[in-house]
The first five atom37 places (N, CA, C, CB, O) and aatype in JSON, in Angstrom:
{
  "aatype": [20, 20, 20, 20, 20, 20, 20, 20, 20, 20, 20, 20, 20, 20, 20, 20, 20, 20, 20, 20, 20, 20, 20, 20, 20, 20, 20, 20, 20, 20, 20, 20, 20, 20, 20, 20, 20, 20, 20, 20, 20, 20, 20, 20, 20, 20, 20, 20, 20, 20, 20, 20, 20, 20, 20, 20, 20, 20, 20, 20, 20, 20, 20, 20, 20, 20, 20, 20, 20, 20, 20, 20, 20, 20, 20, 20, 20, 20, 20, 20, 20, 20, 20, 20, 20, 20, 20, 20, 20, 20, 20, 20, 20, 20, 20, 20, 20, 20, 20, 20, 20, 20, 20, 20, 20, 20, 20, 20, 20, 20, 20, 20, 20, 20, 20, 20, 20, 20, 20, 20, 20, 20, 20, 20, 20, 20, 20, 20, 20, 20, 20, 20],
  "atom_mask": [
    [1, 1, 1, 1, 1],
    [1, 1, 1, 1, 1],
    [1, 1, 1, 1, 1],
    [1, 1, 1, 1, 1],
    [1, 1, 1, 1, 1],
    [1, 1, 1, 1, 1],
    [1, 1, 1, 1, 1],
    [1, 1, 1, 1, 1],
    [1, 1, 1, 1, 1],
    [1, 1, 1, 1, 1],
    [1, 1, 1, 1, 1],
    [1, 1, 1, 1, 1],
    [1, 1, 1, 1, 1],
    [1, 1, 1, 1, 1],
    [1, 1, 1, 1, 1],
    [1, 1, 1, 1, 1],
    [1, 1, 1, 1, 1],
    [1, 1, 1, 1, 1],
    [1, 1, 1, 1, 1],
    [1, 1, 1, 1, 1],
    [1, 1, 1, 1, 1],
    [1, 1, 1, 1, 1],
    [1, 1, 1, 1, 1],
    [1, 1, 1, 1, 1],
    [1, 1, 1, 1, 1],
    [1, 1, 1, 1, 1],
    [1, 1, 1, 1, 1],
    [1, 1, 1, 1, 1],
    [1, 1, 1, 1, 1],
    [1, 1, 1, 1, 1],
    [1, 1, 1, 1, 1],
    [1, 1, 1, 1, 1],
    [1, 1, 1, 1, 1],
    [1, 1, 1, 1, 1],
    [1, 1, 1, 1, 1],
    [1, 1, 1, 1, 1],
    [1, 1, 1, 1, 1],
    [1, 1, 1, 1, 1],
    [1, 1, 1, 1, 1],
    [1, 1, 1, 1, 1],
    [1, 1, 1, 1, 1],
    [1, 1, 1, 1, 1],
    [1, 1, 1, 1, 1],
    [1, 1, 1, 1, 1],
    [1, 1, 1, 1, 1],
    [1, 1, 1, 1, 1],
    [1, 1, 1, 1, 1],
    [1, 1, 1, 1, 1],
    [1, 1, 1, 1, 1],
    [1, 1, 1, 1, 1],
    [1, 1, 1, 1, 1],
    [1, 1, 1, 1, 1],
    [1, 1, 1, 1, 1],
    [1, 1, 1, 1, 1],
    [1, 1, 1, 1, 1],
    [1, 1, 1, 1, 1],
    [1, 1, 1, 1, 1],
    [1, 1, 1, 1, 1],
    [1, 1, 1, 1, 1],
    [1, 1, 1, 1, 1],
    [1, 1, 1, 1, 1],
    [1, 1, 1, 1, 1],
    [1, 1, 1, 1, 1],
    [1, 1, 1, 1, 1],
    [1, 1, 1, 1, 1],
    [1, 1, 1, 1, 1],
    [1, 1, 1, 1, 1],
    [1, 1, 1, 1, 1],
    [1, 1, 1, 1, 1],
    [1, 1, 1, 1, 1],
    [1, 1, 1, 1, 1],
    [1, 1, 1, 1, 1],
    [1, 1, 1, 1, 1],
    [1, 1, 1, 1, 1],
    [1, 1, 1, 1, 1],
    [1, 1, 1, 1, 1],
    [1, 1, 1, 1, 1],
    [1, 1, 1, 1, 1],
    [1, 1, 1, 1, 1],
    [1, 1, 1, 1, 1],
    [1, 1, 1, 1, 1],
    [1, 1, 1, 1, 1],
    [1, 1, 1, 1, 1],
    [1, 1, 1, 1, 1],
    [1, 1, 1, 1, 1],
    [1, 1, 1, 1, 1],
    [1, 1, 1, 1, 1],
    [1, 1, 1, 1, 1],
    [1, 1, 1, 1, 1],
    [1, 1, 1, 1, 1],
    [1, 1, 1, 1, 1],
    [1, 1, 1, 1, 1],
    [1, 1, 1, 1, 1],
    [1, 1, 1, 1, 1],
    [1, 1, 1, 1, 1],
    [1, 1, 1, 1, 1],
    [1, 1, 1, 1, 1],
    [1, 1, 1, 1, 1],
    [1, 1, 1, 1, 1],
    [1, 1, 1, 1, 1],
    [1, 1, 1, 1, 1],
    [1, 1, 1, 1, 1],
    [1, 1, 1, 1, 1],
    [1, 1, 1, 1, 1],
    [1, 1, 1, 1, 1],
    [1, 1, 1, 1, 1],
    [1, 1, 1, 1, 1],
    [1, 1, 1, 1, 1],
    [1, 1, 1, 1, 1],
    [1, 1, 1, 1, 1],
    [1, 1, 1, 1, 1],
    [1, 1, 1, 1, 1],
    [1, 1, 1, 1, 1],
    [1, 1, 1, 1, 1],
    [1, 1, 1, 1, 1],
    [1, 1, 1, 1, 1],
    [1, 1, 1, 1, 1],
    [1, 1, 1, 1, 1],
    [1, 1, 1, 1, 1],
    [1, 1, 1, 1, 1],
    [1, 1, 1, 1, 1],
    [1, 1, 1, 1, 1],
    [1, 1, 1, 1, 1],
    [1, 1, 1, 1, 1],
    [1, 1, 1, 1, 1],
    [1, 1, 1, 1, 1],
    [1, 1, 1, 1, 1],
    [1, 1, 1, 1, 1],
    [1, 1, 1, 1, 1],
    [1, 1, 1, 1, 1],
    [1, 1, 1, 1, 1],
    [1, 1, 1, 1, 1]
  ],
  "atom_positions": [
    [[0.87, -1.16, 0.0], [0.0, 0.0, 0.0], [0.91, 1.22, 0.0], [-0.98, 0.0, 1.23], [1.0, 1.9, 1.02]],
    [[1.55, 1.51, -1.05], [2.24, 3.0, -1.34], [1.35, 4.47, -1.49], [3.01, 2.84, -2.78], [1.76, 5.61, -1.7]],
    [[0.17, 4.03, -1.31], [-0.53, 5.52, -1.65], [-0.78, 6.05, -0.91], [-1.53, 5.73, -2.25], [-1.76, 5.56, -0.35]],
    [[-0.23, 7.42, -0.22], [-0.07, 8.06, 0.53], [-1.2, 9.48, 0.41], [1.3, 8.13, 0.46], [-1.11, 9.99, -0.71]],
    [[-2.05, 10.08, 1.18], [-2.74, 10.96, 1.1], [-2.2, 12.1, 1.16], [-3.51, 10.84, 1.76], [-1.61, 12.57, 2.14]],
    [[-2.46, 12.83, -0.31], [-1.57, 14.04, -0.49], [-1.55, 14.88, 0.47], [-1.84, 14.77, -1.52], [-0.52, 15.55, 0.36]],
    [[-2.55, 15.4, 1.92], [-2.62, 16.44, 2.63], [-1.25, 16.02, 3.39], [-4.03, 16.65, 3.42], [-0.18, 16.64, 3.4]],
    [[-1.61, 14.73, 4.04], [-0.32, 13.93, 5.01], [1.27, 14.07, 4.43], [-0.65, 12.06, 5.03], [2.24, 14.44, 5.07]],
    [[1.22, 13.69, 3.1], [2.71, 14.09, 2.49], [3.12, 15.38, 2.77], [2.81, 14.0, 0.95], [4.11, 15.7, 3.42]],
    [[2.02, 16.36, 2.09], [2.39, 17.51, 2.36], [2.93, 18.39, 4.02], [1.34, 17.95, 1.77], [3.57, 19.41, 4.28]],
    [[2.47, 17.69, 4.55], [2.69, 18.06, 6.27], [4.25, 17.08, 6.15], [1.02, 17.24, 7.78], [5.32, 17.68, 6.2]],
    [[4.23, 16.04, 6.04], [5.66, 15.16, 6.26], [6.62, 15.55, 5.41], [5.56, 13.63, 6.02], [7.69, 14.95, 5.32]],
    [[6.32, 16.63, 4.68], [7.38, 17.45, 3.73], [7.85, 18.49, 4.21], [6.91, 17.91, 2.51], [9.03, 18.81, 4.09]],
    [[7.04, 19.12, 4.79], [6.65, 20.61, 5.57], [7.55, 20.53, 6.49], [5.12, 20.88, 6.27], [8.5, 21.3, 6.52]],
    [[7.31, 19.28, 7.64], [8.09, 19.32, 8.19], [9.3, 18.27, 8.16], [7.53, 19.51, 9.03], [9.87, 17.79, 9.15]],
    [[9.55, 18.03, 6.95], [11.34, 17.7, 7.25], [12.07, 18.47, 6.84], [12.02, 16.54, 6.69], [13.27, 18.3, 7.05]],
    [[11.56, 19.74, 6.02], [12.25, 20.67, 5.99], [11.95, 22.36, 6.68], [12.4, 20.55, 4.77], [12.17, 23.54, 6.39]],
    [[11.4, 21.65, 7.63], [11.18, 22.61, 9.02], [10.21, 23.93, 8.2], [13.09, 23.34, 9.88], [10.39, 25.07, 8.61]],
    [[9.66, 23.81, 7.57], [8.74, 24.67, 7.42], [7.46, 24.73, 8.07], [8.59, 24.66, 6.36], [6.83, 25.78, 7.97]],
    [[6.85, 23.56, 8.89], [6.22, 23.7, 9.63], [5.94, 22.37, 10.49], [5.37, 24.32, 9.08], [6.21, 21.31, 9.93]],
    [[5.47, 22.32, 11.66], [5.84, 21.15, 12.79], [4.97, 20.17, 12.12], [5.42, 21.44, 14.59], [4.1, 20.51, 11.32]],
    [[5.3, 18.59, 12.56], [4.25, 18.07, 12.07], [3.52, 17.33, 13.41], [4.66, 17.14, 10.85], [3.97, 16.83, 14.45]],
    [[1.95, 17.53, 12.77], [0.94, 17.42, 13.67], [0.8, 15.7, 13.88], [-0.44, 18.24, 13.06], [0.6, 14.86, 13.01]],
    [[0.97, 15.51, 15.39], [0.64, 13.95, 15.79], [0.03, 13.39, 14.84], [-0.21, 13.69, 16.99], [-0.16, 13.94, 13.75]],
    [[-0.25, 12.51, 15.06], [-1.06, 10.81, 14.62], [-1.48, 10.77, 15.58], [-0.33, 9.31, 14.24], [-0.65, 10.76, 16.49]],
    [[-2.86, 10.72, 15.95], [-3.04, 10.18, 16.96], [-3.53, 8.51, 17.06], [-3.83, 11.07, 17.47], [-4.02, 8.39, 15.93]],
    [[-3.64, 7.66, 17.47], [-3.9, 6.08, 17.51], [-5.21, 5.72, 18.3], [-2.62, 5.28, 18.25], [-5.65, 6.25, 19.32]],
    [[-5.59, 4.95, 17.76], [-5.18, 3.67, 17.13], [-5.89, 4.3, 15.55], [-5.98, 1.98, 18.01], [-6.84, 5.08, 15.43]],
    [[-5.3, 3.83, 14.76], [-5.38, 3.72, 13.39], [-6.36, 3.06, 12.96], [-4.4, 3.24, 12.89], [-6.11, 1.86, 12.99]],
    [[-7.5, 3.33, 12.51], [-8.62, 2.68, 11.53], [-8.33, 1.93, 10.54], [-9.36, 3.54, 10.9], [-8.04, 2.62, 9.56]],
    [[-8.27, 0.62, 10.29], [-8.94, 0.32, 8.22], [-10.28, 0.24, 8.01], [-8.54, -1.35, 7.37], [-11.14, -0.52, 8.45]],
    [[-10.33, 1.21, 7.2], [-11.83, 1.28, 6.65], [-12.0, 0.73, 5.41], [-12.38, 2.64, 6.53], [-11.19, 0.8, 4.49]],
    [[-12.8, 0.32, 5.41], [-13.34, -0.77, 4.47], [-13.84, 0.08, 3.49], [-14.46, -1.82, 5.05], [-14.56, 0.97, 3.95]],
    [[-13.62, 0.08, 1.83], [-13.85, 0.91, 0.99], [-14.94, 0.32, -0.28], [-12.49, 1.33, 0.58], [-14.43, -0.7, -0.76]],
    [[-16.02, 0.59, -0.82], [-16.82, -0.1, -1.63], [-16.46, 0.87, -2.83], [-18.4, -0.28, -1.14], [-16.66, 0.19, -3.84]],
    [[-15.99, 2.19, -3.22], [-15.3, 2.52, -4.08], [-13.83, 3.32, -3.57], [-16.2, 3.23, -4.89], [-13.67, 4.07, -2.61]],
    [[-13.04, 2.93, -4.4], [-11.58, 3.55, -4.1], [-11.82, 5.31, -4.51], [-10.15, 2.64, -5.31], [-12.62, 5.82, -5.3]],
    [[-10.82, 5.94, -3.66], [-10.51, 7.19, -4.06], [-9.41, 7.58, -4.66], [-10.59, 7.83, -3.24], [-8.83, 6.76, -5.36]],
    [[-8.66, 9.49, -4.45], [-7.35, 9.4, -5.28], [-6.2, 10.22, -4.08], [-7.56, 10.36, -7.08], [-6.51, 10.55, -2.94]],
    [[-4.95, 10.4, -4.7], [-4.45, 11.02, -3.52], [-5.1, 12.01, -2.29], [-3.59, 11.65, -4.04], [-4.96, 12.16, -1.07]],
    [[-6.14, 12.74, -3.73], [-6.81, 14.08, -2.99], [-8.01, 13.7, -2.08], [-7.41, 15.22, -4.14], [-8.17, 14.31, -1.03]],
    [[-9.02, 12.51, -2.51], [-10.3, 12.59, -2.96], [-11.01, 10.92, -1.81], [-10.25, 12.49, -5.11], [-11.23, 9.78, -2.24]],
    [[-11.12, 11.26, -0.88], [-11.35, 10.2, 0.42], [-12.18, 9.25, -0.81], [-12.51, 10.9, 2.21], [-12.74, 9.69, -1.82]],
    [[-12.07, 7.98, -0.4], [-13.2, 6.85, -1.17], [-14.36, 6.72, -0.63], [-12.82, 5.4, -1.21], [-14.65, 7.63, 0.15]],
    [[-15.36, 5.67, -0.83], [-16.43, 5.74, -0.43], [-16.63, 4.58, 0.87], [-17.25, 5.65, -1.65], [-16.81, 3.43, 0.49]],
    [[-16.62, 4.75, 2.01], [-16.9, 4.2, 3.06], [-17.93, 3.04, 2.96], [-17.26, 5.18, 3.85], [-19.11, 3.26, 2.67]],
    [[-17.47, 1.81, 3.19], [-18.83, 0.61, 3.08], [-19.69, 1.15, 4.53], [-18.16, -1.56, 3.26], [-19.13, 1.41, 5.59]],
    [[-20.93, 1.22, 4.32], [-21.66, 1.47, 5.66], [-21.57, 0.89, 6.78], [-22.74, 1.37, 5.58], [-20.78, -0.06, 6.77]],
    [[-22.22, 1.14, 7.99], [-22.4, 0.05, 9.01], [-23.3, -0.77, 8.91], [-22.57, 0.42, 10.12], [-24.31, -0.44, 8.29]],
    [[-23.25, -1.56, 9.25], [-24.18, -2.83, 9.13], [-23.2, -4.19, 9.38], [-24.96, -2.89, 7.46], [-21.99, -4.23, 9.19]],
    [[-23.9, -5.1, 9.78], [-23.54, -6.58, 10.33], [-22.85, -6.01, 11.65], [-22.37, -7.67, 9.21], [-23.14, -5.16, 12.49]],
    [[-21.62, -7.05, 11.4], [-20.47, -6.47, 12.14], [-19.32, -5.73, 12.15], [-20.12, -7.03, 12.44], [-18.27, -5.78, 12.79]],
    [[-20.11, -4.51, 10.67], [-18.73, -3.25, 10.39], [-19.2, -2.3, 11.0], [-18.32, -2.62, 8.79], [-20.42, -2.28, 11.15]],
    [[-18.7, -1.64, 11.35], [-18.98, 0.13, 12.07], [-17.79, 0.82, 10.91], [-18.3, 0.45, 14.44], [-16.61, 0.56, 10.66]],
    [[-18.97, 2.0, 10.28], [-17.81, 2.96, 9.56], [-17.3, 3.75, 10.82], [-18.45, 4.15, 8.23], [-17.43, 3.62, 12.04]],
    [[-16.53, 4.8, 9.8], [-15.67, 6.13, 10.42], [-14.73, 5.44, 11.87], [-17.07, 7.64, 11.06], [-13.91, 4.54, 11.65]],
    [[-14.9, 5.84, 12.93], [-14.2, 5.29, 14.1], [-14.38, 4.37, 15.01], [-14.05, 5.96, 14.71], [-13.98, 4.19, 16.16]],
    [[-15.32, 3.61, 13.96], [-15.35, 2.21, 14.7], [-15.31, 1.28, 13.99], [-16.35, 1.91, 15.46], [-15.88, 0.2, 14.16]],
    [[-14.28, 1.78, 12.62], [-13.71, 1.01, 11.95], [-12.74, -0.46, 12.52], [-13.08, 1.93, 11.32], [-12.4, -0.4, 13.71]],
    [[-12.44, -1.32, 11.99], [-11.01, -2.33, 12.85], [-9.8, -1.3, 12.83], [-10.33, -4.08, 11.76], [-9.62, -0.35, 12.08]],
    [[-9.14, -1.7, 13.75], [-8.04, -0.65, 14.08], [-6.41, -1.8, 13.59], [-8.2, -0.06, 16.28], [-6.43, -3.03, 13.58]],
    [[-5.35, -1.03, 13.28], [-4.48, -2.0, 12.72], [-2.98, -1.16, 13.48], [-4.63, -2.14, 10.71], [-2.9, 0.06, 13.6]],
    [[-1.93, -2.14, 13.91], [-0.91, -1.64, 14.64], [-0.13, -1.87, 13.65], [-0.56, -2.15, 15.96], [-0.44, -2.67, 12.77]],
    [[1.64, -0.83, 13.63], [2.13, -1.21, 12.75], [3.23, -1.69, 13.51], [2.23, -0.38, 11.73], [3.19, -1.41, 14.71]],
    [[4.58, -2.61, 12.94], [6.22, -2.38, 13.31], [6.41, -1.11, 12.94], [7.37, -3.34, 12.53], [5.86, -0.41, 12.08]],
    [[7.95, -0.76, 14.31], [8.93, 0.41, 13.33], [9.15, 0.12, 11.82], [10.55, 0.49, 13.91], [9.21, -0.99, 11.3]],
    [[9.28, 1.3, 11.24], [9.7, 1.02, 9.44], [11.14, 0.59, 10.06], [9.7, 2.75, 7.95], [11.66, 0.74, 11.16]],
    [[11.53, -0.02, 8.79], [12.87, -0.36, 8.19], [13.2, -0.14, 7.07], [13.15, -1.44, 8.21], [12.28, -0.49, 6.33]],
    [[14.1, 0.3, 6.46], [14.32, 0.35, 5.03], [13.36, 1.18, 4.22], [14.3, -0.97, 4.51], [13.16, 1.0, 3.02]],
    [[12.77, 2.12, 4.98], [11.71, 2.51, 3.81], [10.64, 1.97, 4.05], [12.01, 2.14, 2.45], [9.9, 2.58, 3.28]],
    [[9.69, 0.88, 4.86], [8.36, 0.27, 4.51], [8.35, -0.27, 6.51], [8.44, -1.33, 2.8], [9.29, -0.53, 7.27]],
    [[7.06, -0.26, 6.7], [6.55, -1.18, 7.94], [5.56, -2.26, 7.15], [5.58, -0.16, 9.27], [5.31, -2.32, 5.94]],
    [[5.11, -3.07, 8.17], [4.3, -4.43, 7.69], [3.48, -3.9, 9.23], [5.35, -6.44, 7.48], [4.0, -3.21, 10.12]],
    [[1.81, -4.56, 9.21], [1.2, -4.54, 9.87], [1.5, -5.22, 11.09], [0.42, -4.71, 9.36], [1.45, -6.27, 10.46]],
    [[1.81, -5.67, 12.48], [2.0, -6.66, 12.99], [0.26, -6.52, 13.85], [3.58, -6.68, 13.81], [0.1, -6.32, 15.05]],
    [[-0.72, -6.69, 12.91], [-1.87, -7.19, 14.35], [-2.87, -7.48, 12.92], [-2.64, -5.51, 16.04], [-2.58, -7.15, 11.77]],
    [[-3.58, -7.89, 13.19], [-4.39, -8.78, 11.68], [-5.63, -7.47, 11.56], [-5.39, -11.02, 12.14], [-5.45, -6.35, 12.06]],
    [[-6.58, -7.77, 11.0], [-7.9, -6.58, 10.55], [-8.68, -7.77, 10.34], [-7.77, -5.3, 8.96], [-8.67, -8.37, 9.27]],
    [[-9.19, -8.03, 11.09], [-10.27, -8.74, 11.43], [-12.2, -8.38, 11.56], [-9.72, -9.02, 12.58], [-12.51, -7.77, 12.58]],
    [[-13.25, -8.68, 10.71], [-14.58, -7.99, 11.14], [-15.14, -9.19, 10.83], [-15.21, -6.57, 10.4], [-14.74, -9.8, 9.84]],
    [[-16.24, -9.74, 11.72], [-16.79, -11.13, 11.64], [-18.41, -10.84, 11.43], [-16.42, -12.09, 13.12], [-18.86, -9.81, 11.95]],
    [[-19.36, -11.77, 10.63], [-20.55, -11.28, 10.41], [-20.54, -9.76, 9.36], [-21.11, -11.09, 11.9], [-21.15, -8.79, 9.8]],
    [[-19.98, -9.66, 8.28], [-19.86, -8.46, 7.43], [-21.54, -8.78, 6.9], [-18.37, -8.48, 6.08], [-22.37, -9.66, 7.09]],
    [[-21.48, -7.54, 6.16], [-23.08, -6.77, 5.66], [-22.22, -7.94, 3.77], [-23.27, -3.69, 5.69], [-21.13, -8.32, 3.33]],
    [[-23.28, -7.94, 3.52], [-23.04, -7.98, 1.8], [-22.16, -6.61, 0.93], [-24.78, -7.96, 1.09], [-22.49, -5.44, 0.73]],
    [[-21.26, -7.17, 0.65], [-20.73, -6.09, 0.01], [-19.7, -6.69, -1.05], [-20.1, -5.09, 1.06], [-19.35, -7.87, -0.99]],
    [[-19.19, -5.67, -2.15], [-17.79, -5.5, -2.72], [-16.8, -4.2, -2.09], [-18.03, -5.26, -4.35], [-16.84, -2.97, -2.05]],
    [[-15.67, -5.56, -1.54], [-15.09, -4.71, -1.12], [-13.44, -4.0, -1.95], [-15.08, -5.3, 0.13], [-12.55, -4.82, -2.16]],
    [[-13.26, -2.79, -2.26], [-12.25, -2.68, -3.76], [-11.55, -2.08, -3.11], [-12.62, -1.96, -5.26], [-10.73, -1.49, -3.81]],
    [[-11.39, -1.84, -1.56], [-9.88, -1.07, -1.16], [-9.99, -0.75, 0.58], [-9.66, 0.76, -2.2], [-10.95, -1.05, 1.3]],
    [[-8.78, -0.08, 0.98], [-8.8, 0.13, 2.03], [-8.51, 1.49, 2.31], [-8.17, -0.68, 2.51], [-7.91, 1.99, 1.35]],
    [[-8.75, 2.54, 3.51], [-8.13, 3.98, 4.04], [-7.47, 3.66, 5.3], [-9.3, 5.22, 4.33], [-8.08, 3.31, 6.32]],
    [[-6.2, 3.78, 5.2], [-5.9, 4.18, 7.27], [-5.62, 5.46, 7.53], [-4.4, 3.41, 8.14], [-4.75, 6.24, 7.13]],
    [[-7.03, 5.59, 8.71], [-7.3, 7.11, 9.23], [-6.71, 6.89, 10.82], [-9.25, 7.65, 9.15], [-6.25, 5.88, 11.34]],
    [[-6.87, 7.98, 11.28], [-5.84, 8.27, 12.17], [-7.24, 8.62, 13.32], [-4.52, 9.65, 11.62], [-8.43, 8.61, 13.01]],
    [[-6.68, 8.9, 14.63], [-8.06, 9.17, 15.89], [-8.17, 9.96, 16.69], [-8.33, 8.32, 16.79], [-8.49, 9.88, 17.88]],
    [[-7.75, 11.17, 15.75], [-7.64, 12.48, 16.21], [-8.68, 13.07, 16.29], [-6.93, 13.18, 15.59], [-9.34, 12.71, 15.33]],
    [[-9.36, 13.95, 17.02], [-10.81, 15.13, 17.45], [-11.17, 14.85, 16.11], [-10.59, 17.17, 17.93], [-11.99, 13.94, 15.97]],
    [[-10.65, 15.55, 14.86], [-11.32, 15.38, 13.44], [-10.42, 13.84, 13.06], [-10.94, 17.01, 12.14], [-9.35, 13.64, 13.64]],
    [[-10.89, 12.92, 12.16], [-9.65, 12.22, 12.07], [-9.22, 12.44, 10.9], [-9.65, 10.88, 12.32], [-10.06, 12.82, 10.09]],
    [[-7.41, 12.23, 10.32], [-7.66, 12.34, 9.36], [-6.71, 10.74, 8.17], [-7.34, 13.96, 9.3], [-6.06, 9.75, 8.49]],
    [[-7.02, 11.17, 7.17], [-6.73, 9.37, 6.6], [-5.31, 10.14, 5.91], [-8.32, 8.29, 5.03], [-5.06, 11.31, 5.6]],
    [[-4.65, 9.01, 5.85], [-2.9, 9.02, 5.77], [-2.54, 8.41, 4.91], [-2.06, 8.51, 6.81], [-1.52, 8.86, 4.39]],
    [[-3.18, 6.94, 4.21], [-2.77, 6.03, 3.61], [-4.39, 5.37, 2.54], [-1.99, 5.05, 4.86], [-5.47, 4.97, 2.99]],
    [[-4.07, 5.46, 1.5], [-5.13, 4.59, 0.89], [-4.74, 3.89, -0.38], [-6.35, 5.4, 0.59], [-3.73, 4.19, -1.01]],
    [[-5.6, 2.94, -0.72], [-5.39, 1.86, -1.64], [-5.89, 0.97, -2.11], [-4.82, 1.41, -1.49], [-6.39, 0.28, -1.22]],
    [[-6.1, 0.43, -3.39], [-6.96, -0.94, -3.97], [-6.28, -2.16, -3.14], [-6.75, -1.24, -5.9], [-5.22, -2.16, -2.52]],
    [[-7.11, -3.1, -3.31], [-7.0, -4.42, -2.91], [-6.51, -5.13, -4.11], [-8.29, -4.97, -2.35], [-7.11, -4.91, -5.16]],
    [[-5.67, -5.84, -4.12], [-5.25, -6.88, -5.44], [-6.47, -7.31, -6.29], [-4.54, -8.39, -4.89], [-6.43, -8.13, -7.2]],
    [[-7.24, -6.84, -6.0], [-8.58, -7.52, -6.31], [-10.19, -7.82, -5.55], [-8.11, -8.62, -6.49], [-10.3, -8.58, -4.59]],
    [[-11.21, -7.18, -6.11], [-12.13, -6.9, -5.59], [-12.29, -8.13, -4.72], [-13.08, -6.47, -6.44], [-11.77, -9.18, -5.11]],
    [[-12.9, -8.1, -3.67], [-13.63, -9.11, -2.82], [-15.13, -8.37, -2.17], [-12.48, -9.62, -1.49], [-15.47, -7.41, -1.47]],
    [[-15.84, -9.74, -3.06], [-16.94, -10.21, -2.92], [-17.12, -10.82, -1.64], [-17.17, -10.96, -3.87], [-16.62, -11.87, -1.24]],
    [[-18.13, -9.83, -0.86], [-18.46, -10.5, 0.99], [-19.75, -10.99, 0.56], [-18.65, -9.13, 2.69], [-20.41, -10.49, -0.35]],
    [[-20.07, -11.95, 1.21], [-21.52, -12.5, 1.44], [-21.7, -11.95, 3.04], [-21.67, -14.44, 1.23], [-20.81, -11.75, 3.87]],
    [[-23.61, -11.74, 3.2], [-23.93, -11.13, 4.63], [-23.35, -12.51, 5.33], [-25.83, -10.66, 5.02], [-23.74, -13.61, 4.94]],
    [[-22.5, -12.38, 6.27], [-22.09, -13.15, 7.65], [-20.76, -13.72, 7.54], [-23.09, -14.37, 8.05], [-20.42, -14.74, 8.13]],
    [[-19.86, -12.92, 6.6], [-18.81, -13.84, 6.16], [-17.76, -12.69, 6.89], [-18.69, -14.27, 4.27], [-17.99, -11.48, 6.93]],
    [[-16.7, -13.3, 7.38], [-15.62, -13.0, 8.16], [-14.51, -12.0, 6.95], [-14.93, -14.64, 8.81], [-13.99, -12.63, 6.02]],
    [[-14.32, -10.85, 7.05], [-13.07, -10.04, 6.31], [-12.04, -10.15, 6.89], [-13.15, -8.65, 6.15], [-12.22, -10.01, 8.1]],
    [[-10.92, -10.36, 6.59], [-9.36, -10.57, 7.33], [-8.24, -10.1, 6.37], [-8.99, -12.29, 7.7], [-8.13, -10.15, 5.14]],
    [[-7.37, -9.59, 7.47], [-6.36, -9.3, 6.42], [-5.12, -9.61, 7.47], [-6.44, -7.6, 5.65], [-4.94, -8.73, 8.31]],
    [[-4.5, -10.41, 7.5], [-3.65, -11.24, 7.7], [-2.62, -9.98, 8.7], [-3.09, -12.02, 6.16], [-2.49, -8.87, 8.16]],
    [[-1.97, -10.18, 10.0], [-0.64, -9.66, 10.53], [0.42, -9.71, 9.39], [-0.13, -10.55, 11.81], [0.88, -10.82, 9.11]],
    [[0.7, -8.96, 8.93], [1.95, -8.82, 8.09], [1.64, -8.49, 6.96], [2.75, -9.89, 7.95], [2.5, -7.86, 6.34]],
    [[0.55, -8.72, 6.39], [0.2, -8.78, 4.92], [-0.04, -7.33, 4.05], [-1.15, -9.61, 4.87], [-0.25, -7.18, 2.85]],
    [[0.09, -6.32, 5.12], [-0.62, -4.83, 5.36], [0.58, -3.97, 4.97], [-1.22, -4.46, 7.12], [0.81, -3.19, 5.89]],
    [[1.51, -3.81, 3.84], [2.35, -2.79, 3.97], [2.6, -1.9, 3.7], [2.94, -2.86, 3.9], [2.42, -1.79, 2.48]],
    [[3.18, -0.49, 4.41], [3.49, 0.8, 3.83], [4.73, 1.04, 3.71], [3.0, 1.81, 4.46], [5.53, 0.72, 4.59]],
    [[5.15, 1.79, 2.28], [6.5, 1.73, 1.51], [6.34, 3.66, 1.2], [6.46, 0.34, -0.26], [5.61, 4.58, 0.85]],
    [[7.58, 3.29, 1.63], [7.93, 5.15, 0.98], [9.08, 5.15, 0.21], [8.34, 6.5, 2.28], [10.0, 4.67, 0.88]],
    [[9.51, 5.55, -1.17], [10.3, 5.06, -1.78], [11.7, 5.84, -0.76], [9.99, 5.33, -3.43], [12.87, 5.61, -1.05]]
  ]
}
């Protein structure tokens, strides 16, 4: 997952070259479940609540490792059991700040088709962010 939300770059630019501080993250980190993808600028479309998803901040929450080399891997799985019927074509990780805001977004290798009551997972490790 390399796609980075242009507002967030722009602050992590800002401030590595001290033009202006950069504002926390606050945690735990959301994946939100996306039924259409968006673009750097342009948030996607949130799958609703229903079954056992909660949009916005009661999304599944996902921990990361320190980066290395340029990239972290998820270390805690994204787990939602009993999902609503849906296609699901991507993911956002938003942050759990007073407003929150999303940092990271991206397609899925490939759409997935939920049936109502079927378990979404995305594996500890399988989750990664790369900055070239």
């Amino acid at each position: 997952m390399g796609n980075i939300d242009q507002t967030f770059s722009n602050a992590l630019l800002n401030a590595s070259i001290a033009q202006a501080a950069l504002t926390a993250v606050v945690a735990p980190i959301h994946c939100r479940l996306m039924t259409v993808n968006g673009s750097a600028t342009a948030n996607g479309t949130e799958l609703a609540t229903g079954g056992g998803y909660t949009s916005g901040t009661g999304a599944p929450t996902v921990t990361f490792a320190a980066a290395a080399g340029g990239s972290n891997a998820s270390n805690s799985a994204v787990t939602v059991t009993n999902m609503p019927a849906t296609t699901t074509v991507g993911i956002e990780l938003w942050d759990s700040a007073g407003t929150p805001g999303r940092k990271w977004w991206g397609p899925l290798s490939s759409s997935l088709v939920i049936n109502s009551g079927d378990t979404f997972s995305i594996a500890s490790g399988a989750l990664t962010l790369a900055m070239p």
